[in-house]
C-alpha positions, -999 to 999 in steps of 0.1 A, spaced: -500 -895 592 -511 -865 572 -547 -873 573 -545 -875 610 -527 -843 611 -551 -825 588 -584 -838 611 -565 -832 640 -564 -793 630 -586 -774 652 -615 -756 630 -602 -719 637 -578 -729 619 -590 -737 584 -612 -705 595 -582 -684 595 -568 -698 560 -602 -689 550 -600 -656 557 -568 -648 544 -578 -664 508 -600 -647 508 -586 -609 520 -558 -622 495 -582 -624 465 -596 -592 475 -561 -576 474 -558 -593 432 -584 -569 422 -578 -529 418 -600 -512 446 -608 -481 465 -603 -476 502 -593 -454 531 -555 -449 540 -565 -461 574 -579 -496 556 -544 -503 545 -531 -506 582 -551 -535 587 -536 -564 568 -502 -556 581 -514 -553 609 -531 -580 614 -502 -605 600 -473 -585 619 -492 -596 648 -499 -631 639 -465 -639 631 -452 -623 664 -474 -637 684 -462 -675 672 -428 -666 675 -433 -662 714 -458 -686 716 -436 -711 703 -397 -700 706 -404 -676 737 -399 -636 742 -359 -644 742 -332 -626 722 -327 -651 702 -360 -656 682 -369 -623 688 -334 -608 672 -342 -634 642 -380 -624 635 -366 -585 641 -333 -586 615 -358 -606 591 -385 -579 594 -365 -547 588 -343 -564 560 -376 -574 542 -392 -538 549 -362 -518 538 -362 -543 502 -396 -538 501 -399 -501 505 -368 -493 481 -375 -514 451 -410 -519 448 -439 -497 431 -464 -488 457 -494 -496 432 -514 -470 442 -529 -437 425 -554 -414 436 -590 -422 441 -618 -408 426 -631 -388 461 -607 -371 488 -593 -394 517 -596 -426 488 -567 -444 470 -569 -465 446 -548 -498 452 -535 -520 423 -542 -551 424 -514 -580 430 -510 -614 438 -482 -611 459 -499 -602 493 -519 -635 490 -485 -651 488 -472 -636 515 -505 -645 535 -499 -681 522 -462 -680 532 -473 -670 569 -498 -695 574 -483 -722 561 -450 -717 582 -470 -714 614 -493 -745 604 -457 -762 597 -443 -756 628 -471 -764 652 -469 -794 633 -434 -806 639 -435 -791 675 -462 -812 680 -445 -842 665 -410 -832 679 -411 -805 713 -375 -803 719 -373 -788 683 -383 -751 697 -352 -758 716 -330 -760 683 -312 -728 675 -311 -736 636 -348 -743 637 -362 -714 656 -335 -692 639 -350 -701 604 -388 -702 613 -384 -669 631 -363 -653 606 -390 -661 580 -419 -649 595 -402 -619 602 -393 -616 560 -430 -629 554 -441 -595 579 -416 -576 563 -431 -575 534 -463 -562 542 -447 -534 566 -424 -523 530 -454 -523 512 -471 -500 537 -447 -478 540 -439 -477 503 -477 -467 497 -477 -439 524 -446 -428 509 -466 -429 473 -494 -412 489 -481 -384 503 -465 -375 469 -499 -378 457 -513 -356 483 -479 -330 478 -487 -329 441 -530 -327 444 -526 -298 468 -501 -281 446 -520 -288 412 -551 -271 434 -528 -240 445 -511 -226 410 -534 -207 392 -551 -223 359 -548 -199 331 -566 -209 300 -565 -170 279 -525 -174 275 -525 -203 262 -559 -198 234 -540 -160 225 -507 -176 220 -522 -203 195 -543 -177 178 -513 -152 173 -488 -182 157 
């Protein structure tokens, strides 16, 4: 059964998992980019995860209320308690991002709940019909989206303290004679 319901998988699909390895080993490594770049991954999974919720559950309360309460729970956790990772980059309009493992998780979390759900829909229909079921696979993607909408928020947050701190730094005047007369007269 499993081999049938790995060579039954479309090809997007193992295009998609592809993709997000890979975007999730780019996001292990420290690197430079644009604020703007940073939008994209969240993004991008806030809208896949969405998108199978109504696909699969429908645009009802119920699955939308789940996938919603999981989302903001997740971003508030995410945004309070974790370290943005970021510091300033080395030209103007850069950041540098930490690197971390967790967004590949969270990529990994996404796909494999949507992968496992299509599966058991296909297997068993009347299951997008179950309130426990939908309840849980919504709720979850919403926590897996969460995640990345805490983490954006946390590192805008993070960067405009940078910016507030670069901009002052560049505003008080830098006063070297005090300092070299003060040493010289102890």
């Amino acid at each position: 059964m499993l081999i049938q319901i790995v060579t039954h998988t479309p090809f997007y699909v193992w295009a998609i998992l592809a993709l997000l390895v890979y975007r999730g080993v780019v996001a292990m490594r420290g690197r430079e980019v644009t604020i703007r770049k940073l939008f994209i991954i969240p993004v991008i999974m806030l809208a896949l995860s969405l998108q199978d919720v109504v696909a699969k559950f429908g645009a009802e309360f119920m699955p939308l209320s789940a996938w919603a309460g999981g989302a903001v729970l997740m971003t508030l956790l995410v945004w309070k308690f974790s370290s943005a990772g970021i510091s300033a980059g080395a030209s103007p309009g850069l950041v540098r991002v930490h690197g971390s493992w967790a967004p590949l998780a969270m990529m990994m979390a996404i796909f494999f709940t949507k992968y496992a759900t299509a599966v058991t829909l296909v297997i068993k229909p009347l299951a997008s019909h179950d309130p426990l079921f939908s309840t849980v696979v919504c709720a979850s993607l919403g926590i897996f989206s969460g995640y990345f909408l805490g983490r954006l928020a946390g590192t805008l947050q993070c960067w405009r303290s940078i910016q507030k701190s670069t901009s002052a730094a560049l505003r008080q005047p830098i006063c070297f004679e005090p300092a070299l007369s003060s040493t010289r007269g102890a």
